[in-house]
Structures are given as C-alpha cells and as structure tokens.
N, C-alpha and C positions, 0 to 999 in steps of 0.2 A: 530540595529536589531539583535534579536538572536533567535536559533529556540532550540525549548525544545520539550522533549517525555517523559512521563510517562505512562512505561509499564506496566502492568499486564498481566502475563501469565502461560504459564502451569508447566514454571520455577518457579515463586514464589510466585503463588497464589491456592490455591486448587478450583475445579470444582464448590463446593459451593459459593466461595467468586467472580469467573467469571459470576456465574449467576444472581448473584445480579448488577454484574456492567455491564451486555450488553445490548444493542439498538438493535430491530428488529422490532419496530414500525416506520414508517419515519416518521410520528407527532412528535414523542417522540424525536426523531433523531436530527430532525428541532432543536426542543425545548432544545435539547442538545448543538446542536452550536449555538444557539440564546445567550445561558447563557454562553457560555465561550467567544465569543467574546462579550458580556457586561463587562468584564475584564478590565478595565482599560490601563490593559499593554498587553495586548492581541489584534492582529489586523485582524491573520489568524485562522484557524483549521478546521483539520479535524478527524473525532473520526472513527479506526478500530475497526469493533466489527465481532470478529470470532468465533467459537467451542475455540480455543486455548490460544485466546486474547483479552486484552482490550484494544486503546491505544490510548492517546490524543497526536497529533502532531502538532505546534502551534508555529508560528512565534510572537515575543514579543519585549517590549521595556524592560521589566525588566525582570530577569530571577526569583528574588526570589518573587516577587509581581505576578506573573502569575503560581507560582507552589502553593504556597498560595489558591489561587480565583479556582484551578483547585481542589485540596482535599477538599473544602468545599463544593462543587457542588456536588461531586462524592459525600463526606458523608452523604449530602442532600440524593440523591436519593438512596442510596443505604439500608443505615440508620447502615453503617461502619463507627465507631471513626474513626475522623480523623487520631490520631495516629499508627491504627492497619493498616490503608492503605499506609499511611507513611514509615510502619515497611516493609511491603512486596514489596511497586513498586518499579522498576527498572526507576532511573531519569536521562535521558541523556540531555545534551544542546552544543549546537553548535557543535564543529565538533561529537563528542562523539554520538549528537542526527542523525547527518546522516549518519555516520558510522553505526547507530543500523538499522535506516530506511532500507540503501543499505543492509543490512546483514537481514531483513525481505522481503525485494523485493527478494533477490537470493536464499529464504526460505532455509537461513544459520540458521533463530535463529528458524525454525519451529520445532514440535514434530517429522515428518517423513521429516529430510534431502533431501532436492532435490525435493519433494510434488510443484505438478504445480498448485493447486487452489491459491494460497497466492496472485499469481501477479493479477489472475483476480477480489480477494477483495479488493487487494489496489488500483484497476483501479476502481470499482463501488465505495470504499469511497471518493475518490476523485473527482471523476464525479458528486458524491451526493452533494456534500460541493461546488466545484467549479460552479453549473447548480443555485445552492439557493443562494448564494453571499456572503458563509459563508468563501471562500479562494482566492486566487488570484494569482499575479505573484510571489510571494514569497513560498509558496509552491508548486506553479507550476513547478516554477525550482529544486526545486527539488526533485520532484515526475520524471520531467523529465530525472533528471540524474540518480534516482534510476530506474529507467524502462534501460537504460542504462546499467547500472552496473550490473543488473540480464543477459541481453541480452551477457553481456562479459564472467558471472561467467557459463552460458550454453553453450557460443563458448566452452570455455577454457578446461573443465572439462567435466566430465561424470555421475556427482550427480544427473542429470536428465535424463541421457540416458534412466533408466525405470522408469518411473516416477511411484509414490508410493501416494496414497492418505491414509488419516484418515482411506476411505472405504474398500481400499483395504486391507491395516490391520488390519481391523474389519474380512473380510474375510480371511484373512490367518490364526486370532486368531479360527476362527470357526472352518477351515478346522483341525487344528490342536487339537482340543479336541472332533470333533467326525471322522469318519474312513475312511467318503463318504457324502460330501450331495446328490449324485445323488437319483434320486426322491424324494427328502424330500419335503414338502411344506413349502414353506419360503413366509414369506410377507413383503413389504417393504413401508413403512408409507413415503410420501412426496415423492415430485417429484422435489427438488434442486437435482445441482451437486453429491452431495454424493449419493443422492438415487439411480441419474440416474446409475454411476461404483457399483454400488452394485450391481442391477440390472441383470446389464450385468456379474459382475462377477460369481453371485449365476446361473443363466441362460448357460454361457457357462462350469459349470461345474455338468449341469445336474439335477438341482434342479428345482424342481415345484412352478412358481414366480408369485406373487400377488402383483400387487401395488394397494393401496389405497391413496386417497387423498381426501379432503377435496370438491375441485372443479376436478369434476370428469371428467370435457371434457380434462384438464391437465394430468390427470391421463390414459387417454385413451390415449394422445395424447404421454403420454412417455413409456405406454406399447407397443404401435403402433413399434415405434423407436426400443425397445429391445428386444419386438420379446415376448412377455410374456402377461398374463392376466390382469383383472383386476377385481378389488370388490368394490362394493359402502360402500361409509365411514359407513354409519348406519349400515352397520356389525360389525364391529370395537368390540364391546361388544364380538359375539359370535368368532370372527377370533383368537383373544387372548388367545382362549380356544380349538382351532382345529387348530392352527399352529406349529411343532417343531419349526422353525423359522423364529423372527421376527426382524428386522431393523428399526427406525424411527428415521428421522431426519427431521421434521416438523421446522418451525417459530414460534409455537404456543408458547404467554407467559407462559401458566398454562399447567402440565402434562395432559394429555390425556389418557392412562396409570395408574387407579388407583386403591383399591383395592375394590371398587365396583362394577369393571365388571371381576373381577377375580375367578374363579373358581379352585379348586385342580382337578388336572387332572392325569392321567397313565402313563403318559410319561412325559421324560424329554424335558425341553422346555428351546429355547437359546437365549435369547434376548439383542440387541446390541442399547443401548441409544445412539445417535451420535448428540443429541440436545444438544443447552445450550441460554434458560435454558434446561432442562433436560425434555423428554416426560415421563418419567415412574417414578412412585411415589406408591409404595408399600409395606407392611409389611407383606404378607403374603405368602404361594405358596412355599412349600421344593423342588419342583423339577424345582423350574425356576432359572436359570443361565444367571443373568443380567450383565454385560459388558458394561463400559461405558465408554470414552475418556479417561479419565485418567490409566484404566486400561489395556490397549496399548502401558505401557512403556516400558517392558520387547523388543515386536520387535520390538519398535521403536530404545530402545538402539542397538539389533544387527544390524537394518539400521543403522544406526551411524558409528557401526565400519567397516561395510563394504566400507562406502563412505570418510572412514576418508580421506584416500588420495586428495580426489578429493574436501574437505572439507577445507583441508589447503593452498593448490590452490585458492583455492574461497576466505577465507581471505585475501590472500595478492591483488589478485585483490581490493578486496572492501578498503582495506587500501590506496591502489594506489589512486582510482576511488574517495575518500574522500578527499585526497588531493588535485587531481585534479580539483574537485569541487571548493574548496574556491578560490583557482588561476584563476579558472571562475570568479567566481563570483566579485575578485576585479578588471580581467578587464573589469565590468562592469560599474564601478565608473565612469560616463559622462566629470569630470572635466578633470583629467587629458587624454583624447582624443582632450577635445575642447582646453586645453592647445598646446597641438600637433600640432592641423591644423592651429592656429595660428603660432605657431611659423614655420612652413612650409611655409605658407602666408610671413609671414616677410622674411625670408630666398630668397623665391622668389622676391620678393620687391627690396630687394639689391640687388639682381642679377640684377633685370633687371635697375638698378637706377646706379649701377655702369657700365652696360655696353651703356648707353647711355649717361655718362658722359666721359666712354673712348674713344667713336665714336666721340664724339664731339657736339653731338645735342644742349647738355646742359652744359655751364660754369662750370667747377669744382667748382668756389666760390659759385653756387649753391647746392652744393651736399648736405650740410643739411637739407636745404629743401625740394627738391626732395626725398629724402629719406622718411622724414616726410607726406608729402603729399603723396606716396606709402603707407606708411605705412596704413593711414589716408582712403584713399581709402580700402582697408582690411578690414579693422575693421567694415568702412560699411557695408560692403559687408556681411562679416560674423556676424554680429550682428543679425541680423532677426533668420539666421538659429541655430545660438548657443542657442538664447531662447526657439528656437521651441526645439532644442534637449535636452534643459533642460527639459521643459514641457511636455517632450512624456517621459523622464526616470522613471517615475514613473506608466506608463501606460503595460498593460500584454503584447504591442508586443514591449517594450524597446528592451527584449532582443536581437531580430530580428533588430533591427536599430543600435542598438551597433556595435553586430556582421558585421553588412555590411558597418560600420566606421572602423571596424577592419581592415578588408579587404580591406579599401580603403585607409587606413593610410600606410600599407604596402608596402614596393618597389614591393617587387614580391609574389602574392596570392601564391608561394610555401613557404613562409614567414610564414604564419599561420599556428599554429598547429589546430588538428581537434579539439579538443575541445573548439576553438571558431568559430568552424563553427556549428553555434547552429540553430537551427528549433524551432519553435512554440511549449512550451512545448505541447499543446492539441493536434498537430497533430501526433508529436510523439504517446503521450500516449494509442489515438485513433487507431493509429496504421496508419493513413494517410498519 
C-alpha cells in the first residue's frame, strides 16, 4: 500500500488553472471520487478543494498506475493537456505525501502561514469521502495523525497565535489603499467562513455592512450574529453600482458579477473576489479596483517573514511527526504481535512443564511430551482468536485492537510510547 498527493496550488498553478480544476458541487464531488476509486490501483480518496488548492490524496497499490488514471480524469474535466498539468503539480507519495498532508494540516504550505480555516476543510473533505464510502482506515490514519501534528505545530509555536485568514488580508489590503473605511458602505456577497471575518472585520472598523446572499433567512441569520444589515439578492444589479465596497465569496459555479449589470459610476469602487471559481467577470468600469486571491501575495509574503521563526519550528516537528507515523504504522503489521503471544504462550508452557517435572508430578522421561502436549494446548487455545485478529486487521477499528495488543504484550503499560496509544481516528478527528 502506498499513499500519493498530487497538488495544485497557489504555488504552482495560477487562479485560472485552480478554477477549472475545483469541486463545489457534492454531485460532482461524489462523481469525482466515484471515478478515482474506479482506478484500478486506487482503493481510497479524498479530493481538497479550497480558494488556494486542489488536491487528490489516495491510498494505492501502484504509484505510477494511479498518478496516471488521476491526470486523465482531472484532464477530462478540466479540458487541461495532460501534460500541462503534469508540468505544474506538485506529486508526493508515501512518506513525501504525508509529510506534505501534515505541512497542509499545520497550514505550513498555506498562502497566509498559521490561517485556521485549512484544518476545518480537511475535516469537512474527509467527512465527505469517509460518510460516502469513498475512504476508510487507510486515510483515516492519517488524516488522524495529521490532525495530530497540526495540534503539536500550535502547542509548540506562535504561527497561530493571531490567526490570519484569506479575509482578513483582503481587509488589511483595503485598509491599506484607502485612508478610513469608517462609514463607507461595504457589502459582502455569501455567508461562508470568509464572508462571515470580513464581516465582522469591515464592521468593527466602522464601515456601513451589507450582506447579501442568495437564501436570505442565512443571510439574515449571519447579519443577526455581526451585528450588521442586510439586502435581498435581487438588488445585487443596482448594489454594484452604489457600493465603494464589495467582498464575495459565494460557491456559485458561474460569475455573478458581470459586465451587464455594471454601470460607470463617480467614484472609486473596491472590489475583493475571494471565490474560485471567481464571482466577478468584467471588462469594463475605470474606476473599479478588483482584487482577487492571488493578489494578496505581497502581505502574504510579509506574513511569512514575520512567522519565519515559528515556521521552522513547525517543520521540524512535522519532520519528526512523519517519521513517527510510519514507525506506527509498521506496529500495525498483525503478524509479528500474534508471532509474540505465541511465543509468550510457549515460554509459559515450559515454565510450567518444567516446573512440574522438577516437583515431581511428571517422569522426566516424559518431558517431551509434556512439553508438546503444552504446547499443543496453546495453539488451541490461541487459534480462534489469531484468526479473529487476522480478520479484524483490515477493519476501520484494527487500529484500536492493535493498539490494545500493544499494550497487552507489554510487561509494564509505562512500556509504550504515546504514539501507540492511538484512538479512533473519527473520534479524534471529530473532536470526540
């Protein structure tokens, strides 16, 4: 078994070429891991699709047979040469691939270093994939350790001390090119995560806030929460045209934002795209100053150098945390445990075979037999339960059975290190 990741992101693909390759339909979604576990060598996955990312994560029997079956799918839908997607993703497998995972969980490899949305997308893709039957114990373990490994790179470190979204450096890029938003009218399209810190950030710093959405009881219900108003979406047309500032970050496949509800207007207008695909789609308007994801690299870089410290801290944990993993994982291998309690069994056998031939119970010229017939008894004995443990290793709560042969095999449970005292990945992950 090997686990593969082919990334696309804001590293090596532009904002065009992520829009073609993301899922925000869960039809589509489905339909997307229907087709990568139709793979041949393919038996798990799960597909992150972010503003910043693309990325198929996939437990397999072949590595070059399943990166293969993964660029023809993508080129399929996307309708990108295979070779030009080829040229761009980042292709990790086995340790490499959970090394990259753990360094996406500790939103090491994100656009804003130390940004807390990342872990709550790789808990909803994984939820998605593991609830439809598209993953199982194989990514579960480690999705588990990489929940894990983020929770150690936050003890350790200070990258998240303030945590930094997309939105808030949407907001910092605004505050920085006009003087004051207080009382400006700003309006903010969708009611996700992002919308909702925009929100609240344009809000506490005095600006006049309008959200709009689609299903307007959601919209009510996250102006309620911010403390701000609201507008029914069929304004949408004239809002465009009487707002200095607007924010959307909708799920909608197609722009919303085009240049038939655009007007030239007197004032300068600041508009911050934070979709992908993208809401806004226009060629006209000299005084609108559009701002999209990709144009956030400037403070994203100065994030970066401010957290370096605390950045190379978090790689060597996740270097560690990588290691440790695979040292899990082979004491998983069921054989050599049931190896173990046999030969414990036998060990016992002869203790007790020889001390009832130094008592005297039993003939010494018996002893080989006696021995044998112990032994013989054992093997009974443990026959039932070795097949059962065979037959549950391949089941989601192995892990959990493993782990409590660990422990049992042990002279003294201060014997085990923590990293086999493992939990359910789901409960972990769930937060259970």
């Amino acid at each position: 078994m090997h686990y593969l990741n082919i990334s696309f992101s804001h590293k090596n693909s532009t904002l065009e070429i992520r829009e073609k390759l993301t899922y925000k339909d869960d039809s589509a979604l489905k339909a997307c891991l229907a087709k990568l576990n139709s793979g041949e060598s393919i038996n798990e996955s799960v597909l992150i699709s972010t503003c910043n990312r693309m990325e198929v994560l996939c437990s397999c029997s072949d590595i070059a047979m399943a990166t293969q079956h993964i660029f023809e799918m993508l080129a399929a839908r996307s309708g990108i040469s295979i070779e030009e997607l080829e040229g761009r993703a980042d292709i990790y497998d086995d340790s490499s691939a959970i090394h990259h995972l753990f360094s996406v969980a500790s939103s090491l490899d994100s656009m804003v270093v130390g940004e807390t949305q990342i872990a709550g997308q790789l808990k909803d893709a994984f939820r998605f994939s593991y609830d439809n039957g598209f993953c199982g114990q194989k990514l579960a373990r480690a999705m588990h350790n990489a929940f894990k490994c983020a929770a150690k790179v936050r003890n350790a470190t200070d990258i998240s001390s303030k945590p930094v979204s997309i939105a808030s450096v949407a907001v910092a890029k605004l505050k920085s090119v006009l003087d004051s938003v207080d009382g400006k009218k700003a309006l903010v399209i969708g009611v996700g995560e992002m919308s909702e810190i925009t929100a609240k950030h344009l809000s506490s710093n005095g600006a006049d806030v309008h959200i709009m959405n689609r299903t307007k009881y959601k919209a009510q219900k996250l102006a309620d929460e911010c403390g701000v108003k609201v507008l029914d979406y069929s304004e949408l047309p004239n809002a465009v045209n009487e707002f200095e500032i607007l924010f959307s970050a909708t799920s909608a496949s197609e722009p919303i934002i085009t240049d038939e509800i655009i007007k030239q207007c007197d004032f300068d207008r600041y508009w911050f795209d934070m979709a992908v695909p993208r809401d806004i789609n226009y060629h006209k308007g000299e005084r609108i100053n559009l701002y999209v994801i990709d144009d956030l690299k400037n403070i994203v870089d100065e994030n970066m150098s401010l957290r370096e410290d605390g950045a190379r801290k978090a790689h060597g944990i996740i270097g560690r945390s990588t290691v440790e993993f695979f040292e899990w994982l082979d004491t998983l291998n069921i054989e050599p445990m049931i190896k173990e309690i046999y030969e414990k069994a036998f060990e016992a056998a002869k203790a007790e075979s020889d001390r009832v031939i130094k008592k005297g119970y039993i003939p010494k010229e018996y002893e080989a037999q006696i021995r044998k017939m112990s032994e013989q008894v054992m093997k009974r004995f443990l026959h039932q339960m070795s097949s059962k443990m065979r037959s549950v290793s391949e089941e989601s709560k192995s892990d959990m059975v493993t782990s409590a042969l660990q422990f049992l095999i042990k002279k003294d449970k201060n014997d085990m290190p923590d990293k086999y005292k493992c939990e359910h990945a789901l409960n972990i992950i769930e937060g259970r």
